[in-house]
Every structure is written in structure tokens, then in C-alpha cells.
N, C-alpha and C positions, 0 to 999 in steps of 0.2 A: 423436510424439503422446503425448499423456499417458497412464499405465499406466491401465488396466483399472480398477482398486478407486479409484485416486482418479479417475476420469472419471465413474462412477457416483456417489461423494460431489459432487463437484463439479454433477453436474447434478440432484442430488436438491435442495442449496443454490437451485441459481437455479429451478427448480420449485417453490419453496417461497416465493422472494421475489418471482415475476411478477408477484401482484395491486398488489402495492407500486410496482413499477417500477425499484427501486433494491434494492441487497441491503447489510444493515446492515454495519457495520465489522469487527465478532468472523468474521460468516461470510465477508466477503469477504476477510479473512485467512487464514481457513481457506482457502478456495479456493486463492487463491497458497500456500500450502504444499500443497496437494496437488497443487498445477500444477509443483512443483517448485523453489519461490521459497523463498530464506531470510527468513522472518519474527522478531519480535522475541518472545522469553517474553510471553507475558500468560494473564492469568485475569479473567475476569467476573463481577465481582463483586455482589449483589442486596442486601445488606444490610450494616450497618456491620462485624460480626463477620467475614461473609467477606470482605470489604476487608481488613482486621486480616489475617486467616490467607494471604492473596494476598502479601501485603505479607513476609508471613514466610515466604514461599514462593519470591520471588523477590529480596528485598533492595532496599533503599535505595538510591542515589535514584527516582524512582521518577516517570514519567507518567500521566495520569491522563484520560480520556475517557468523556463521556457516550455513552451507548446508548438511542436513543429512534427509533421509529418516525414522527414527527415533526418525525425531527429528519437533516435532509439536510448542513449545511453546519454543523459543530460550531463554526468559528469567530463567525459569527453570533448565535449566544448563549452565547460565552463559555464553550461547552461542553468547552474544553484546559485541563491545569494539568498544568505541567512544574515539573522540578525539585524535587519532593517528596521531603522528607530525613527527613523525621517522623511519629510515627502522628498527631500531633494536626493537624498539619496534613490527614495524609492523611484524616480523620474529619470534618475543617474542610470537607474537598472534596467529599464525600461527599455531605453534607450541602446543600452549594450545589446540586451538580450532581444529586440528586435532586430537584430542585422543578422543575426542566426540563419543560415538558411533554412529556406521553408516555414519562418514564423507565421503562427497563427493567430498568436498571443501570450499572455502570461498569468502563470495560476499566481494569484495574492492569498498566500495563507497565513491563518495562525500560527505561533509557535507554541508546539505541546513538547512539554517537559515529560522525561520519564527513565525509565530502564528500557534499553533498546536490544529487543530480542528480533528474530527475524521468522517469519511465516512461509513457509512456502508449497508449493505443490508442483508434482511432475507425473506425468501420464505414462507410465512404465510400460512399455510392448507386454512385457512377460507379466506383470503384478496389478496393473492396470494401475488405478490414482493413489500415490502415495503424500501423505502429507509428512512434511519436515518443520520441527520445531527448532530455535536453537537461540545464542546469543546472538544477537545482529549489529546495526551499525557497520561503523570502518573497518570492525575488528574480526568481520565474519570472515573473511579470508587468510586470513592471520593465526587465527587458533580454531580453525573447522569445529566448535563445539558445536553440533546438531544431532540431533536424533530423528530418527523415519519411522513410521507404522503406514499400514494400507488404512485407506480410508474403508468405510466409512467409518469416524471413529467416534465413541462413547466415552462419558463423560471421567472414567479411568484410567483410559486411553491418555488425554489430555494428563491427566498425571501422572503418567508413568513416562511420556515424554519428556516433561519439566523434568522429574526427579535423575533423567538417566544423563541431564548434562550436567559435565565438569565444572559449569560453573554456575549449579543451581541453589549455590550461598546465597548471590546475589537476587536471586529469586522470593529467596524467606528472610533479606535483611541481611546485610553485611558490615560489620563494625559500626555499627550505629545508624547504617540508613535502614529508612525505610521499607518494609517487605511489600511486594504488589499484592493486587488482589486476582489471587487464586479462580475466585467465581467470575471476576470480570476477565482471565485471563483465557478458563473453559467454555466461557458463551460466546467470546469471538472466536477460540478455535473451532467450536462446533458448528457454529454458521457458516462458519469456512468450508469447514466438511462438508454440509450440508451440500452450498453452493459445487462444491467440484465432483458431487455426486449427479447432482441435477447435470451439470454440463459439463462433465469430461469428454462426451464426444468430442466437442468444439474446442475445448482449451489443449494446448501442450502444454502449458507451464505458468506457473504463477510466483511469484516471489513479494513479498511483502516487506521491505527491511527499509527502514525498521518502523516496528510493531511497537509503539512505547507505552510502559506499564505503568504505572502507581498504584498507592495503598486503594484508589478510588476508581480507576478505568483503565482500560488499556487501548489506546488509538492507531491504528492503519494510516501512516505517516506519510508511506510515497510505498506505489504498486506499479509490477509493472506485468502484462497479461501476455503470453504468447499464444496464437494460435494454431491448430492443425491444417493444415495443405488442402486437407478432403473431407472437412467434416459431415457427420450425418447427422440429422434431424436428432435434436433430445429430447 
């Protein structure tokens, strides 16, 4: 289960984002890291200065995301901008990415390099919470490689997911890259679990893509939380 201090953070968040239905990107990052999930540096930035000072807080290169309560699917309006190496670009961004409607702000993050598999979870009427492992990224629509089990799941569980997808070469190294790490890939699936155990009441859906892995971590890149209509107390 998730500790104490972050359960009450965690549910103070989705309390806070019911009316909405959805819970915006910065909180639902928050969430996974206090669900026990490795997330990437970022700072939310409101104004051009504090983009500048985020920017100097975290380095070069550098991702870029709208924050807008209107604004559910950021690719949709263009709301991404990777690869920022410069203030003036980063100010360029800024600037676009405030005219969005409903802007609040903009996430300034890191960029984490990895293998992009995808997390997710769906609150099934008939099986109750099921977690989904798979390949993620662009590509997750394109060759549906995932695999399902019901939560809550055990640390074999997490392996026999990996191992049932098509494309879990890339998993243990493929033509000379690098293989991820297996134990840093079953302590964030399992926190996951953890977390959609604690509050399935409240969540409908989770999706995590992408999830990116290395020989040394694997990172919670971009999340996005759906909620239930009528939740009850967890």
C-alpha cells in the first residue's frame, strides 16, 4: 500500500480534480511519485521569467508542456515541444503555448532517454483493476503489443507481462543495445499496483506512455489520470 503521508497527498489531488474529471499532468505526476514512481525533474512555469529560472534550474535540453484545464489530449493542439536547447526558443514556446486556451502554465522538463514502453491501468465493471504492460510511445497504436493481468500484482506477475510481449527482445537488449533493468522495471510496476489498489474506487483509468527504461531506471515520462463520475471513499 502506499505510505500514509503520501496517500493523504495523493487523495487530497484527486479530491480536488473530481469536478474536472480528469487530474491535470503536474498533479498527476505528483501522484506517481508519491505512489512511489520514478518521475522526470520538472517545474511549472506561469510566466516567461519563471520558465527562464526553471530552465536554469534544471538544464538544457529541455521538454516543454502545456497546462490548461481545457486541455485534455496536449497533442491535439500542439500543446508538446521537445528538444529545447535555448532560452529563445524556450521563450518562442512560451509564448505559443500560452495562447492555448485555458493556459495555466507550462511544465519545463527534463529530457529522459530510454526504451518507451507504456503503463497503464483500467477499472473493469466485471474484473475490477486491471494493469496493462506494453511497448509505448507513437508506436503503441500501431502494433497494439500489451499484455493485461488484474491487479493486485506480484513481483512474477511483472514478469510474465514483459515476457508475453512481441516485442520483449527489446526488453533484454537488441542487436547491441542496451537491456533495461528488470528490478527497476518491477518496483515501478508494483508501486503502480500498489497505488490502483489503494484507489480504484476513484480512478477509471490510467495510462502512463511512455514509461522509459534503461540498464539503470526506468521514468514516468507523461501520465494522464481519468476519474470515476461517483467515486466512494478509499
Amino acid at each position: 500500500m502506499v505510505e500514509v503521508e503520501g496517500k493523504e497527498g495523493i487523495q487530497e489531488i484527486l479530491s480536488r480534480s473530481a469536478p474536472r474529471g480528469w487530474v491535470l499532468e503536474p498533479d498527476a505526476m505528483r501522484i506517481l511519485m508519491l505512489a512511489g514512481l520514478t518521475v522526470p525533474r520538472f517545474i511549472v512555469a506561469a510566466t516567461p521569467a519563471e520558465t527562464q529560472d526553471a530552465a536554469r534550474q534544471i538544464g538544457y535540453p529541455l521538454v516543454a508542456k502545456v497546462v490548461s484545464p481545457d486541455v485534455l489530449h496536449k497533442s491535439e493542439v500542439h500543446g508538446v515541444e521537445v528538444g529545447i536547447e535555448s532560452e529563445d526558443r524556450l521563450l518562442h514556446t512560451f509564448e505559443r503555448l500560452s495562447s492555448i486556451q485555458g493556459f495555466t502554465g507550462m511544465i519545463v522538463e527534463e529530457i529522459v532517454n530510454g526504451l518507451e514502453l507504456i503503463l497503464g491501468a483500467q477499472n473493469d465493471s466485471q474484473f475490477g483493476p486491471m494493469i496493462l504492460l506494453g511497448i509505448g510511445g507513437t508506436s503503441v497504436e500501431i502494433y497494439h503489443d500489451i499484455s493485461l493481468r488484474m491487479a493486485p500484482l506480484e513481483p512474477r506477475d511483472v514478469g510474465q507481462l514483459a515476457d508475453r510481449l512481441r516485442g520483449r527482445k527489446l526488453l533484454d537488449g537488441y542487436r547491441g543495445s542496451e537491456p533495461i533493468s528488470r528490478e527497476e522495471l518491477t518496483g515501478n510496476v508494483l508501486a503502480f499496483s500498489r497505488f490502483i489498489m489503494d484507489f480504484h474506487d476513484s480512478i477509471q483509468s490510467v495510462d502512463i506512455n511512455p514509461l522509459k527504461c534503461t540498464a539503470k531506471s526506468c521514468t514516468a515520462v507523461d501520465a494522464r489520470i481519468m476519474l470515476v463520475s461517483n467515486p466512494t471513499s478509499s
